[in-house]
PDB file with SEQRES, HELIX, SHEET and CRYST1 records, atoms N, CA, C and O in Angstrom:
SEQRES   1 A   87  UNK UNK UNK UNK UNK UNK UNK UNK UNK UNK UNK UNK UNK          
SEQRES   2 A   87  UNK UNK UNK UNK UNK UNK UNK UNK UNK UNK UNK UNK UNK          
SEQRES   3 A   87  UNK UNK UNK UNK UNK UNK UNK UNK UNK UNK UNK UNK UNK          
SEQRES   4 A   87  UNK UNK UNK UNK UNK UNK UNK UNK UNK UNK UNK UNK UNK          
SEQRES   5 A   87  UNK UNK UNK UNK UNK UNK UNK UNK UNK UNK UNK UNK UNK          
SEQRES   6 A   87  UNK UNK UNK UNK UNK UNK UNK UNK UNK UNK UNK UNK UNK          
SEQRES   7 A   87  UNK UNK UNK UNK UNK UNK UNK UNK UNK                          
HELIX    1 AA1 UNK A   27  UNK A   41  1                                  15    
HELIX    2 AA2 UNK A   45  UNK A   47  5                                   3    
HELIX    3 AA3 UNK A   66  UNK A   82  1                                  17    
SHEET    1 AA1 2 UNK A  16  UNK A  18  0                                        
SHEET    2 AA1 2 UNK A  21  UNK A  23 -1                                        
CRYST1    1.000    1.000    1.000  90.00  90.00  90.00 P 1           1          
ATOM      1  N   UNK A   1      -7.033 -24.616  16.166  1.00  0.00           N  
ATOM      2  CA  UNK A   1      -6.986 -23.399  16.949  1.00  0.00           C  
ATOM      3  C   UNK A   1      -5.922 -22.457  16.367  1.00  0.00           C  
ATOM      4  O   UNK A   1      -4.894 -23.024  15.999  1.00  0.00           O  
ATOM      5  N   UNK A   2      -5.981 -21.018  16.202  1.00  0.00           N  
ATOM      6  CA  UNK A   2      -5.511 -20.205  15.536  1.00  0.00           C  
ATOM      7  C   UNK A   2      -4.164 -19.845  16.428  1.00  0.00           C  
ATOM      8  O   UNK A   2      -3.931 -20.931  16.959  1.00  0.00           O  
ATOM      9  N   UNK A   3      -3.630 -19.361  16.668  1.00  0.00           N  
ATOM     10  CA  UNK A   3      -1.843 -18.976  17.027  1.00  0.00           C  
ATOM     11  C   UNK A   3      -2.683 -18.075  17.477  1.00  0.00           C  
ATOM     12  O   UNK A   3      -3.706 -17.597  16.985  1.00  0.00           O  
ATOM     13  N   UNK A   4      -1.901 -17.821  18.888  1.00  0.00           N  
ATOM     14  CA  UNK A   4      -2.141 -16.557  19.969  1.00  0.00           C  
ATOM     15  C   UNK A   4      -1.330 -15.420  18.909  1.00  0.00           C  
ATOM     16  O   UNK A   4      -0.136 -15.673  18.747  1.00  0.00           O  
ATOM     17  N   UNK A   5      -1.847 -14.247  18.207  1.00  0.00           N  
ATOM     18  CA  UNK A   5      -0.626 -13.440  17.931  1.00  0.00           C  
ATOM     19  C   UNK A   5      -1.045 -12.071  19.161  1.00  0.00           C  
ATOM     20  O   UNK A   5      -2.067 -11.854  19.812  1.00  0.00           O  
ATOM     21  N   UNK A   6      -0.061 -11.537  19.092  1.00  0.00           N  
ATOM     22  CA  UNK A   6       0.261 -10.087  19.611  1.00  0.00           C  
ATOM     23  C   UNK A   6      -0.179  -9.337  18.703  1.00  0.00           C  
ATOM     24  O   UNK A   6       0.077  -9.736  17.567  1.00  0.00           O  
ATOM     25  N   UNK A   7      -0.971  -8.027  18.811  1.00  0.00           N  
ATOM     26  CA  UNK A   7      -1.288  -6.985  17.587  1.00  0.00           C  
ATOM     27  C   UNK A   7      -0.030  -6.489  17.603  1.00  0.00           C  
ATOM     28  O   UNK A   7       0.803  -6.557  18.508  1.00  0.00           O  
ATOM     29  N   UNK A   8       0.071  -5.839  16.222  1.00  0.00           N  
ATOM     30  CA  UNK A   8       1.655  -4.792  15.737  1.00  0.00           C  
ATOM     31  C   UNK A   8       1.397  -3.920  16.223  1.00  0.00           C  
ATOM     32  O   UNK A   8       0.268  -3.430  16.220  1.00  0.00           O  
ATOM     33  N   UNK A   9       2.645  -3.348  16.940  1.00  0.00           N  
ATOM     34  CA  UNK A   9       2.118  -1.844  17.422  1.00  0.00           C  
ATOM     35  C   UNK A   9       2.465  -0.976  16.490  1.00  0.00           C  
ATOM     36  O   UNK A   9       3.504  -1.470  16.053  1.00  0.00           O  
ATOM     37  N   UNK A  10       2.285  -0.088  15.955  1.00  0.00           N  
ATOM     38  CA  UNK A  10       3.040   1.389  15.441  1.00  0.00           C  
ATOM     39  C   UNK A  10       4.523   1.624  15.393  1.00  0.00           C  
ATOM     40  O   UNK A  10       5.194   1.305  16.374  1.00  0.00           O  
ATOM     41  N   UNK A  11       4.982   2.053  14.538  1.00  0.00           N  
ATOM     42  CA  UNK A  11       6.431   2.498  15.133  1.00  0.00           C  
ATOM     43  C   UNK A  11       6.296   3.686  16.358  1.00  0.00           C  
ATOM     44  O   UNK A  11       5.362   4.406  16.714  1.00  0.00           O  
ATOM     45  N   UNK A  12       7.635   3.530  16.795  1.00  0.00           N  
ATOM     46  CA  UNK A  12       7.673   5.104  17.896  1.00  0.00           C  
ATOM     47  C   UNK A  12       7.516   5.965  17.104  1.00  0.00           C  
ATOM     48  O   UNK A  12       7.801   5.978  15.907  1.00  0.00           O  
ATOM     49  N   UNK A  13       6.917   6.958  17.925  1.00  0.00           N  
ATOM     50  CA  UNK A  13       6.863   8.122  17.195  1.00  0.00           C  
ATOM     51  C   UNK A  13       8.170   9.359  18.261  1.00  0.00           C  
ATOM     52  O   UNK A  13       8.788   9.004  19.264  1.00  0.00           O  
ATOM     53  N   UNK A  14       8.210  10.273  17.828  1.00  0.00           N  
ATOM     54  CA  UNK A  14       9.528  11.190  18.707  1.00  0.00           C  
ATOM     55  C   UNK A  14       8.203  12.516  18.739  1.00  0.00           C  
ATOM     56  O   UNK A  14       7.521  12.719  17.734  1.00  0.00           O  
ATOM     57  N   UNK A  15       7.992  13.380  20.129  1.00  0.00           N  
ATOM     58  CA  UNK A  15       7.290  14.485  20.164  1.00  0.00           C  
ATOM     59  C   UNK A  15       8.477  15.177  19.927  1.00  0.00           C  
ATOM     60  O   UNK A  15       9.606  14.762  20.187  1.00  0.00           O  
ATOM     61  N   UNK A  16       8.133  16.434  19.337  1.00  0.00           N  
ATOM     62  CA  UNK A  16       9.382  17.345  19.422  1.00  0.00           C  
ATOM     63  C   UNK A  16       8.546  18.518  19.446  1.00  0.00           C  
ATOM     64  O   UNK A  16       7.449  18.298  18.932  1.00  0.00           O  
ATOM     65  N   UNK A  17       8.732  19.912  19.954  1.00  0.00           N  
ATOM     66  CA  UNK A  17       8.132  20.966  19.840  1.00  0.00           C  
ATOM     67  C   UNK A  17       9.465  22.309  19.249  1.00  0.00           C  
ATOM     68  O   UNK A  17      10.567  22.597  19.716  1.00  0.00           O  
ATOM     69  N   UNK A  18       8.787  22.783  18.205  1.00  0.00           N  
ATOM     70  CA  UNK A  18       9.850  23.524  16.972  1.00  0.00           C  
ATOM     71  C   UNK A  18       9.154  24.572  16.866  1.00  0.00           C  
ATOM     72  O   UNK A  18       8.089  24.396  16.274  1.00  0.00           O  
ATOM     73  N   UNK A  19       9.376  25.686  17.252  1.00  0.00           N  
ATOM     74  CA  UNK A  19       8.962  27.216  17.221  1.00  0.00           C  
ATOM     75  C   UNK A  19       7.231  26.963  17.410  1.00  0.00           C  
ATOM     76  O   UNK A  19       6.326  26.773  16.598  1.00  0.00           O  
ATOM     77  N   UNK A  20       7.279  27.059  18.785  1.00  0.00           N  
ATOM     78  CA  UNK A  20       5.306  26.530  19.248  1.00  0.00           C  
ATOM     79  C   UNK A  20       4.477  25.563  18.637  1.00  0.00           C  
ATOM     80  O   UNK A  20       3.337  25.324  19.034  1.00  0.00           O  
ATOM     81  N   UNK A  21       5.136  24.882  17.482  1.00  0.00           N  
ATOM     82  CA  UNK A  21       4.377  23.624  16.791  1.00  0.00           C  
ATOM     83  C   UNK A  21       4.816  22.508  18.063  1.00  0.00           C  
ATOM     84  O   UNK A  21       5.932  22.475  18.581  1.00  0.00           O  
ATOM     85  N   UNK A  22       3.854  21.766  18.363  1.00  0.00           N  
ATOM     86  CA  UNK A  22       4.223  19.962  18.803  1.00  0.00           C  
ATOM     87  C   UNK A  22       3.368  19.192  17.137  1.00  0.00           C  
ATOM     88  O   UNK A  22       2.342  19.191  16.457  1.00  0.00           O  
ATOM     89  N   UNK A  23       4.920  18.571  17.277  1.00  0.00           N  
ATOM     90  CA  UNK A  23       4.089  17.110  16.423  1.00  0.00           C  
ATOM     91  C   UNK A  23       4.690  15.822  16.945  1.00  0.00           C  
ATOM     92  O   UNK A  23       5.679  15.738  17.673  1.00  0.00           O  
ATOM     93  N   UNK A  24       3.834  14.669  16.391  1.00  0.00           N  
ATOM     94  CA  UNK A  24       4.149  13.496  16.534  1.00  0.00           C  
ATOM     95  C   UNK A  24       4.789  12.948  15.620  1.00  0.00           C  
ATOM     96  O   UNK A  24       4.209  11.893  15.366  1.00  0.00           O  
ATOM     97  N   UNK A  25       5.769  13.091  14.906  1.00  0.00           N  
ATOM     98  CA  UNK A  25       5.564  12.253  13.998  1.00  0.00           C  
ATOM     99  C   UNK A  25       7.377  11.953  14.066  1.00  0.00           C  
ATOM    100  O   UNK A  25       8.136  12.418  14.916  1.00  0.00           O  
ATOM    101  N   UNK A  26       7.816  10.895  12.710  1.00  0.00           N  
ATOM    102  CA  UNK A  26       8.679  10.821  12.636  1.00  0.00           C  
ATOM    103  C   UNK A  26       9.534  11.772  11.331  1.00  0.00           C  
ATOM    104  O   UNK A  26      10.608  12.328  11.558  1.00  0.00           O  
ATOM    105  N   UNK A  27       9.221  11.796  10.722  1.00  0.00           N  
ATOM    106  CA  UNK A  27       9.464  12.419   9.564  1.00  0.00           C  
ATOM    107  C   UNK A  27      10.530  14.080   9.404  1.00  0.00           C  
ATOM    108  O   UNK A  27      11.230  14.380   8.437  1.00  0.00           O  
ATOM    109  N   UNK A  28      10.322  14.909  10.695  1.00  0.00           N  
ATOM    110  CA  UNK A  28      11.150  15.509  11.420  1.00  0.00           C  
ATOM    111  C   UNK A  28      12.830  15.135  11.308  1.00  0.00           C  
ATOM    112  O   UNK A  28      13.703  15.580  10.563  1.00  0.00           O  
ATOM    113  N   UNK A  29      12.862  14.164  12.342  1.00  0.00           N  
ATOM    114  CA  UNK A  29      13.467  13.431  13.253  1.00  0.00           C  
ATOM    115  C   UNK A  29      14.292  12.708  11.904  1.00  0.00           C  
ATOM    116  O   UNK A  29      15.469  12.587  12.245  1.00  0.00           O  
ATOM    117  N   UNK A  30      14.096  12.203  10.540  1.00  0.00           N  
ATOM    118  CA  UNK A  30      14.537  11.385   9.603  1.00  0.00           C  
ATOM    119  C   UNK A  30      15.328  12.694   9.102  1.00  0.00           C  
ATOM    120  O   UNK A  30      16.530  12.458   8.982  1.00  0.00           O  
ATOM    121  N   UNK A  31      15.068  13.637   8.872  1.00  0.00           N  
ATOM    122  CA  UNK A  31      16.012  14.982   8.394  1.00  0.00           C  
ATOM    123  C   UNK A  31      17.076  15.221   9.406  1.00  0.00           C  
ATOM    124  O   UNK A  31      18.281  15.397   9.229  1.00  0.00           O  
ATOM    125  N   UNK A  32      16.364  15.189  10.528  1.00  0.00           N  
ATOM    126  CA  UNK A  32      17.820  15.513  11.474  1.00  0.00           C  
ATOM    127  C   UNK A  32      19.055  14.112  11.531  1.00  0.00           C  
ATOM    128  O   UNK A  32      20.201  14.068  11.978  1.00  0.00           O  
ATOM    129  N   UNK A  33      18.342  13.265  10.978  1.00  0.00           N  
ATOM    130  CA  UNK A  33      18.995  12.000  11.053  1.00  0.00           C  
ATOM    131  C   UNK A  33      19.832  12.295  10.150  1.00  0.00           C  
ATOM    132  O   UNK A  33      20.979  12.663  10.403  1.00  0.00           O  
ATOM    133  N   UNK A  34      19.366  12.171   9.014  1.00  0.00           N  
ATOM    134  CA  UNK A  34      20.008  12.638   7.470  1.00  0.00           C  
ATOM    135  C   UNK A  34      20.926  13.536   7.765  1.00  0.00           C  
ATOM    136  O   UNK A  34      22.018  12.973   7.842  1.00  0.00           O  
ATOM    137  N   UNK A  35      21.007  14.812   7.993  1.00  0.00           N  
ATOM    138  CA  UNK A  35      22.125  16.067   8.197  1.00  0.00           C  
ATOM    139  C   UNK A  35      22.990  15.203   9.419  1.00  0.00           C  
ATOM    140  O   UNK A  35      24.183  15.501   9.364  1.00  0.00           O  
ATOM    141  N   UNK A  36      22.694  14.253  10.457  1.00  0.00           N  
ATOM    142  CA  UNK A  36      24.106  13.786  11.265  1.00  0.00           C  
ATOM    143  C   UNK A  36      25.046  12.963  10.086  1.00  0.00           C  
ATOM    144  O   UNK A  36      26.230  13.183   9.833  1.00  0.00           O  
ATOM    145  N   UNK A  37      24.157  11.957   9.452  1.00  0.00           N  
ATOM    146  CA  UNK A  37      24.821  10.981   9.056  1.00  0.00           C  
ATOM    147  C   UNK A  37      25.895  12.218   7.919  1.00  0.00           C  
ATOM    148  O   UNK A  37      27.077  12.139   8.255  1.00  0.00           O  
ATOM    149  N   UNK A  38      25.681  13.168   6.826  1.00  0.00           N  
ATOM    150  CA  UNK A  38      25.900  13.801   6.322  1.00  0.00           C  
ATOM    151  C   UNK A  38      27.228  14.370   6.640  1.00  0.00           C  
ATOM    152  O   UNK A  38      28.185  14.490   5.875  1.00  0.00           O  
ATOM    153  N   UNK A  39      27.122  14.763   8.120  1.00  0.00           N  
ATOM    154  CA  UNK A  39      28.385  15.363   8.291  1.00  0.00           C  
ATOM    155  C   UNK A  39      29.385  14.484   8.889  1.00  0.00           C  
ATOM    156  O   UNK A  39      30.524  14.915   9.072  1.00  0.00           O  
ATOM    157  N   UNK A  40      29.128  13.526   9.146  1.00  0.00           N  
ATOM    158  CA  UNK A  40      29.945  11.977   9.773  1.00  0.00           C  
ATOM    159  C   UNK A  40      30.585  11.587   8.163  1.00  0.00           C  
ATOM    160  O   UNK A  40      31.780  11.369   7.960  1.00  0.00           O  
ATOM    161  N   UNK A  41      29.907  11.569   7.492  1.00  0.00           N  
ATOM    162  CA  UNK A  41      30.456  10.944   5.490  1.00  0.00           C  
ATOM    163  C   UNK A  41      30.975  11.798   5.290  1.00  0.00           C  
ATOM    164  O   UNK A  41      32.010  11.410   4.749  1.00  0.00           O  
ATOM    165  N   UNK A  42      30.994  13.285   5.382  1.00  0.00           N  
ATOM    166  CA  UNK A  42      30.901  14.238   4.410  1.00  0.00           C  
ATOM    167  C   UNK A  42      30.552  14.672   3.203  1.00  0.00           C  
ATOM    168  O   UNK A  42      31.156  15.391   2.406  1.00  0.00           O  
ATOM    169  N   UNK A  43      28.862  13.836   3.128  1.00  0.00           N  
ATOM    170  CA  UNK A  43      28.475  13.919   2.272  1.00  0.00           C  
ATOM    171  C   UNK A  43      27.009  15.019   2.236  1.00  0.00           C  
ATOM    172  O   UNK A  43      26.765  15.602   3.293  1.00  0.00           O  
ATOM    173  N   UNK A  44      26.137  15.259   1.111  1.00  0.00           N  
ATOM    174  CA  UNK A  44      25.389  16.609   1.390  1.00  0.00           C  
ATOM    175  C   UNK A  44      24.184  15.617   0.623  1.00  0.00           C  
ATOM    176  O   UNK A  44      23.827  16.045  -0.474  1.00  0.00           O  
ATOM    177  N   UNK A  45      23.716  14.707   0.958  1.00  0.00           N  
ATOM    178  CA  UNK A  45      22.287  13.909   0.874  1.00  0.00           C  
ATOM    179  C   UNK A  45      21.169  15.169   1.046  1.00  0.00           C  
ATOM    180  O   UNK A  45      20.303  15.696   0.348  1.00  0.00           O  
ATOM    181  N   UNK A  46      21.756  15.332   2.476  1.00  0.00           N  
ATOM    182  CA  UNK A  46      20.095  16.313   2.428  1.00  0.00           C  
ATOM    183  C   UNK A  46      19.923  17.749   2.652  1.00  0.00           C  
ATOM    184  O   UNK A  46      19.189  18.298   3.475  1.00  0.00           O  
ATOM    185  N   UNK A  47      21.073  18.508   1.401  1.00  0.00           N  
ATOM    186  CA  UNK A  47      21.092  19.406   0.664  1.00  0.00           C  
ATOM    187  C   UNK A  47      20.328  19.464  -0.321  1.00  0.00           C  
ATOM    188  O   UNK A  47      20.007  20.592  -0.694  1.00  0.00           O  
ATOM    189  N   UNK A  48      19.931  18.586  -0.865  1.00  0.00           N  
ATOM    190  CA  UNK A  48      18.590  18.425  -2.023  1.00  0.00           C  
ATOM    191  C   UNK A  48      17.269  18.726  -1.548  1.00  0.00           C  
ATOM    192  O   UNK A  48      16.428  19.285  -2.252  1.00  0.00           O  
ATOM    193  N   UNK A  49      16.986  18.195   0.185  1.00  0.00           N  
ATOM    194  CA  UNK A  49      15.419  18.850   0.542  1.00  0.00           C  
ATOM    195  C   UNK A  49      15.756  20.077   1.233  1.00  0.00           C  
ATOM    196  O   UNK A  49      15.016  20.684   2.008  1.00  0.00           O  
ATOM    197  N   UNK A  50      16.543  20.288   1.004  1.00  0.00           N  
ATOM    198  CA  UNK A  50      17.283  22.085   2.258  1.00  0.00           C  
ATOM    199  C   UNK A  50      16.629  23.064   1.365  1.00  0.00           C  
ATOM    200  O   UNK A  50      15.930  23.981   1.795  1.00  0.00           O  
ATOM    201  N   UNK A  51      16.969  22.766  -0.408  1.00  0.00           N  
ATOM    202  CA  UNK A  51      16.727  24.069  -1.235  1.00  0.00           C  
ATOM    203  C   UNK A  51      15.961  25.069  -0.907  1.00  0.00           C  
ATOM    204  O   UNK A  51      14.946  24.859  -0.244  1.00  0.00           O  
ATOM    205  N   UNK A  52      16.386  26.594  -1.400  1.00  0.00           N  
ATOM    206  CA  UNK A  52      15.186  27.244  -0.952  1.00  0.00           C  
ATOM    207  C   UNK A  52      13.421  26.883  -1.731  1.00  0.00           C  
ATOM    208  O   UNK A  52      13.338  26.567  -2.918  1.00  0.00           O  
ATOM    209  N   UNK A  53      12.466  26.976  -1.043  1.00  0.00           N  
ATOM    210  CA  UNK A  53      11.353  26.557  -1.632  1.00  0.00           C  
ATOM    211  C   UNK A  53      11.497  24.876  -1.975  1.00  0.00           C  
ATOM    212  O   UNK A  53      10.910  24.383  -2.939  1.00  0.00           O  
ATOM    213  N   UNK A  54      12.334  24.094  -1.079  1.00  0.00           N  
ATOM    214  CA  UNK A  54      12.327  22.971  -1.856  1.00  0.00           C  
ATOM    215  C   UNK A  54      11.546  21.359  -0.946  1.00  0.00           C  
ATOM    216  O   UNK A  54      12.043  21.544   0.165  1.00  0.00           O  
ATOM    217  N   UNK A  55      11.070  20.610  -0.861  1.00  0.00           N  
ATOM    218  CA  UNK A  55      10.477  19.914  -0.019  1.00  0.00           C  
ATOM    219  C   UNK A  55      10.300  20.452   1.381  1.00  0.00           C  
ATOM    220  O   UNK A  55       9.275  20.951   1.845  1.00  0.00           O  
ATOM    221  N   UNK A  56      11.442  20.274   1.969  1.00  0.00           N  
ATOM    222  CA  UNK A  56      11.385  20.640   3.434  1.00  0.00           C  
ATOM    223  C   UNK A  56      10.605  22.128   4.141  1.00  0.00           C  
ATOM    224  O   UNK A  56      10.310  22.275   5.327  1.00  0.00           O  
ATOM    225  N   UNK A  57      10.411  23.040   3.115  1.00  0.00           N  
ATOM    226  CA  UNK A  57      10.188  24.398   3.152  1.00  0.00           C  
ATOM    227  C   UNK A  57       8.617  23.839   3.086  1.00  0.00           C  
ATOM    228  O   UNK A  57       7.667  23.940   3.863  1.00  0.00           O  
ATOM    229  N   UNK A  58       8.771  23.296   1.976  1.00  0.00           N  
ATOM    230  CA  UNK A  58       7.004  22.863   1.575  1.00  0.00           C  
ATOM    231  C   UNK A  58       6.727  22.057   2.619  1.00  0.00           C  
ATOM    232  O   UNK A  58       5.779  22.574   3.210  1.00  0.00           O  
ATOM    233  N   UNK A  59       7.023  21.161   3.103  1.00  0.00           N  
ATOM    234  CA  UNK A  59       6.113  20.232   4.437  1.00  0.00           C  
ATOM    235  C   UNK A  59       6.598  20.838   5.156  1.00  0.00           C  
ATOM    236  O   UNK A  59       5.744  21.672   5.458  1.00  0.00           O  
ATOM    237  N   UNK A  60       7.876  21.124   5.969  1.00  0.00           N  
ATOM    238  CA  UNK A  60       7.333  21.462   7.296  1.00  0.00           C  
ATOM    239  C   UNK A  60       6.928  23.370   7.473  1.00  0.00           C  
ATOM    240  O   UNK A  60       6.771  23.823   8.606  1.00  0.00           O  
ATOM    241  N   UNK A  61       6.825  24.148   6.424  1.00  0.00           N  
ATOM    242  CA  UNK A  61       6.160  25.207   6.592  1.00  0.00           C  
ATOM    243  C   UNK A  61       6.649  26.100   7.838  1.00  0.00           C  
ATOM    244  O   UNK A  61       5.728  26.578   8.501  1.00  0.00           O  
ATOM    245  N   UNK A  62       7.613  26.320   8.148  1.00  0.00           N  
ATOM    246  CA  UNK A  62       8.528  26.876   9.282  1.00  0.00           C  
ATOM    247  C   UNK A  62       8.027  26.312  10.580  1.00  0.00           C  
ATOM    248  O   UNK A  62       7.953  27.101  11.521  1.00  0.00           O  
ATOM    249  N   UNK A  63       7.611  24.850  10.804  1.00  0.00           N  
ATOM    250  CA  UNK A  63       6.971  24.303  12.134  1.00  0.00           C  
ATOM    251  C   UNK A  63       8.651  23.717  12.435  1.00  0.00           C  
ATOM    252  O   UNK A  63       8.729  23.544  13.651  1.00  0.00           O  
ATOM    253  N   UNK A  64       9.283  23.549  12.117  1.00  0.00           N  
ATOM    254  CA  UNK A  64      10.325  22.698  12.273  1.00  0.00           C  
ATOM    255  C   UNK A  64      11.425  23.359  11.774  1.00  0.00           C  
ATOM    256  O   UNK A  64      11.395  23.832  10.637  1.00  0.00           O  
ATOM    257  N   UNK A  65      12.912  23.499  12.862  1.00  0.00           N  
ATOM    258  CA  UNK A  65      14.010  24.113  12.083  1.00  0.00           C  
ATOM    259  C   UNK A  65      15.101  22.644  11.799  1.00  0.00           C  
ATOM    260  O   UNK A  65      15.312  21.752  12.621  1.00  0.00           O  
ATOM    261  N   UNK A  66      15.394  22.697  11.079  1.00  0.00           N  
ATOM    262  CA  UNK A  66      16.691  21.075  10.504  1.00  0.00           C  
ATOM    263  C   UNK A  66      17.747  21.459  11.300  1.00  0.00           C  
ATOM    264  O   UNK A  66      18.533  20.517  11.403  1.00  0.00           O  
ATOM    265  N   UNK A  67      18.178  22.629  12.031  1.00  0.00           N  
ATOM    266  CA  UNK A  67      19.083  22.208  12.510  1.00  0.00           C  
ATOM    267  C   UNK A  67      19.267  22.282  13.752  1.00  0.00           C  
ATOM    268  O   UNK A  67      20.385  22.121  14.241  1.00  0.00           O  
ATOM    269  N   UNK A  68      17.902  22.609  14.661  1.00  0.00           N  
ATOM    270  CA  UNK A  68      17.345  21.911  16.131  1.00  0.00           C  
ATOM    271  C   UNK A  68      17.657  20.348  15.794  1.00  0.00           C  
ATOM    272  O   UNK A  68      18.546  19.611  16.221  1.00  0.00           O  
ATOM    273  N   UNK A  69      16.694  20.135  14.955  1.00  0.00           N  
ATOM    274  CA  UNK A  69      16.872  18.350  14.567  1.00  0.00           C  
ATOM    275  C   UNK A  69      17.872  17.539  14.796  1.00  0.00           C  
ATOM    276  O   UNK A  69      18.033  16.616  15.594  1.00  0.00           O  
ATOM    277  N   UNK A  70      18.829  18.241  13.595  1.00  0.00           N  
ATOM    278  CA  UNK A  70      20.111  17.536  13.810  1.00  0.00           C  
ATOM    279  C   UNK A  70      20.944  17.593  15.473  1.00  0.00           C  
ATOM    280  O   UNK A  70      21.532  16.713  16.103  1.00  0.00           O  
ATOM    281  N   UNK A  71      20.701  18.855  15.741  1.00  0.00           N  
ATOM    282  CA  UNK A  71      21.447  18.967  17.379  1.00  0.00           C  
ATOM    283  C   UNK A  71      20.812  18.317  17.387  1.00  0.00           C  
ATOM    284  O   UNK A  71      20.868  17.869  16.242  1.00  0.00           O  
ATOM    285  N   UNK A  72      19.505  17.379  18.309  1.00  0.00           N  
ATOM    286  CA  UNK A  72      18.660  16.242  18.837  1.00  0.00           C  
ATOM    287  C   UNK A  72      19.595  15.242  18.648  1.00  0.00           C  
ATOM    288  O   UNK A  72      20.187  14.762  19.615  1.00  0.00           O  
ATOM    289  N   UNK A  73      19.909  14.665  16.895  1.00  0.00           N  
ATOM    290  CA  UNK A  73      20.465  13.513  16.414  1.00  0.00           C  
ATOM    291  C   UNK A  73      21.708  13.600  17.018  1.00  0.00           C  
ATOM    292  O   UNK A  73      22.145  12.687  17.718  1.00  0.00           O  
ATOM    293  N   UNK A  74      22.408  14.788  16.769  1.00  0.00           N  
ATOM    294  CA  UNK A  74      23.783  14.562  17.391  1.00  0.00           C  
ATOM    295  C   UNK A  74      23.977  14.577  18.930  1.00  0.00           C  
ATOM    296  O   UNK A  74      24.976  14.013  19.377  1.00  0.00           O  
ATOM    297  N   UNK A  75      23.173  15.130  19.710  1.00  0.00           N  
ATOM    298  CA  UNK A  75      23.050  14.912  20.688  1.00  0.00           C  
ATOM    299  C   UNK A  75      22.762  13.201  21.624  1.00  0.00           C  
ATOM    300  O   UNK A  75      23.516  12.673  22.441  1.00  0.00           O  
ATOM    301  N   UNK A  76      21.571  12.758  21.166  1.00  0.00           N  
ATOM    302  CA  UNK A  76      21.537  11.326  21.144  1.00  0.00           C  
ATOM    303  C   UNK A  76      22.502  10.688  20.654  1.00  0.00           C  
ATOM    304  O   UNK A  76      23.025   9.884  21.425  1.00  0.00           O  
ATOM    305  N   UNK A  77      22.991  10.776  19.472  1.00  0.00           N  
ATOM    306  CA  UNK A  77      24.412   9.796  19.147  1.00  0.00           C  
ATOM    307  C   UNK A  77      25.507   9.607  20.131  1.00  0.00           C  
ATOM    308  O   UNK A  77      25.979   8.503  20.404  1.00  0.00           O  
ATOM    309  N   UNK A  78      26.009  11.073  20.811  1.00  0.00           N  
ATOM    310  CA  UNK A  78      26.839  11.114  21.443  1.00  0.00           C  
ATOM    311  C   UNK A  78      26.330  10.364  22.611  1.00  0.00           C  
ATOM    312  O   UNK A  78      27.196   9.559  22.953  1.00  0.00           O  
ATOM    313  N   UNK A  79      25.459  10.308  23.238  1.00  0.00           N  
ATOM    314  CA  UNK A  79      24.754   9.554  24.333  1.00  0.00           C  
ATOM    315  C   UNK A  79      24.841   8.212  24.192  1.00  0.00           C  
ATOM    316  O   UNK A  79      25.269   7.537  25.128  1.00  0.00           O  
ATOM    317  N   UNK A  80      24.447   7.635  23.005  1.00  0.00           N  
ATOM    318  CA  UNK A  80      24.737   6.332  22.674  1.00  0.00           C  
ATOM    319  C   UNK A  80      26.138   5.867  22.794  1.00  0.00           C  
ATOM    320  O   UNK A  80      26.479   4.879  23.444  1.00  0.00           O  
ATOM    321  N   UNK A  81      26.876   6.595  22.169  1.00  0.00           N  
ATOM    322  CA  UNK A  81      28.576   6.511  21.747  1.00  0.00           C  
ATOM    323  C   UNK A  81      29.537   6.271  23.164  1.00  0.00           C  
ATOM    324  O   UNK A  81      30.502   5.508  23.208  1.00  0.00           O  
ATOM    325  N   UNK A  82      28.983   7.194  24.416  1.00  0.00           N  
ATOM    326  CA  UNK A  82      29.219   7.178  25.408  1.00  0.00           C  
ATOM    327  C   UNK A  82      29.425   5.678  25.692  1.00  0.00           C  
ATOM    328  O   UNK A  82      30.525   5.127  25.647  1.00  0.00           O  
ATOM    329  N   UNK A  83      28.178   5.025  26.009  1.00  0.00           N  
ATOM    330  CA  UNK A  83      27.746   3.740  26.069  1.00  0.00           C  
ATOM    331  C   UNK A  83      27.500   3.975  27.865  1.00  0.00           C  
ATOM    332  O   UNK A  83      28.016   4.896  28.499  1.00  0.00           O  
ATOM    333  N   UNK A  84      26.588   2.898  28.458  1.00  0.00           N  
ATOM    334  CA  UNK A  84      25.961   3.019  29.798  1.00  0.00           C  
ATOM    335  C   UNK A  84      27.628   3.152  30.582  1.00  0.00           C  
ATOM    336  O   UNK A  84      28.669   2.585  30.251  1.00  0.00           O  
ATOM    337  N   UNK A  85      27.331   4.287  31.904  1.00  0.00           N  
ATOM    338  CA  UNK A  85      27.929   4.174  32.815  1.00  0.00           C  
ATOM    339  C   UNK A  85      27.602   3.100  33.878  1.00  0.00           C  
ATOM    340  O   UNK A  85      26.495   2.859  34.361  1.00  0.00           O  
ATOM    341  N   UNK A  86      29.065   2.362  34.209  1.00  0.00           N  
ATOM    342  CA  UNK A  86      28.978   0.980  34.683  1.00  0.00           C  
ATOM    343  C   UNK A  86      29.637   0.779  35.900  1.00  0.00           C  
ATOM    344  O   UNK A  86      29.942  -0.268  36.471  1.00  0.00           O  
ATOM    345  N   UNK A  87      29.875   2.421  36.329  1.00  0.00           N  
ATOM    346  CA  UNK A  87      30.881   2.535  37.743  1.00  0.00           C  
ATOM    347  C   UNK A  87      29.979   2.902  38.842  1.00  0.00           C  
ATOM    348  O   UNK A  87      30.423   3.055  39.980  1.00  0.00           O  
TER     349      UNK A  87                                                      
END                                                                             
């Protein structure tokens, strides 16, 4: 008899809505990630897809601004960082 498995689900996906676009996806959400971690190092990782005309311009096509994103990321971090209120 074969092992009961569970199907895989999908990763989460994050909705976000960015100047009247909704998307599903994650790929967004990995840039805004990128620009938190960036300014926590002080490092400029994702100054390379920022360029003008340069990846980010090309996929997200002004549906998405990077630095809504990052507010999101930094916003959630700080939420996390907090840690649960226990009073």
């Amino acid at each position: 008899m074969a092992p009961n498995r569970t199907p895989r689900s999908s990763p989460p996906t994050w909705t976000t809505t960015c100047r009247g676009t909704t998307a599903s996806t994650t790929q967004p959400w990995a840039l805004g990630a990128l620009l938190h971690i960036d300014e926590l190092r002080g490092t400029n990782h994702a100054g390379r897809f920022l360029q003008p005309d340069g990846l980010w311009q090309q996929w997200a096509k002004g549906r998405f601004d990077a630095a809504v994103l990052k507010k999101r990321i930094d916003e959630l971090s700080s939420y996390v960082d907090k840690g649960p209120d226990l009073a």
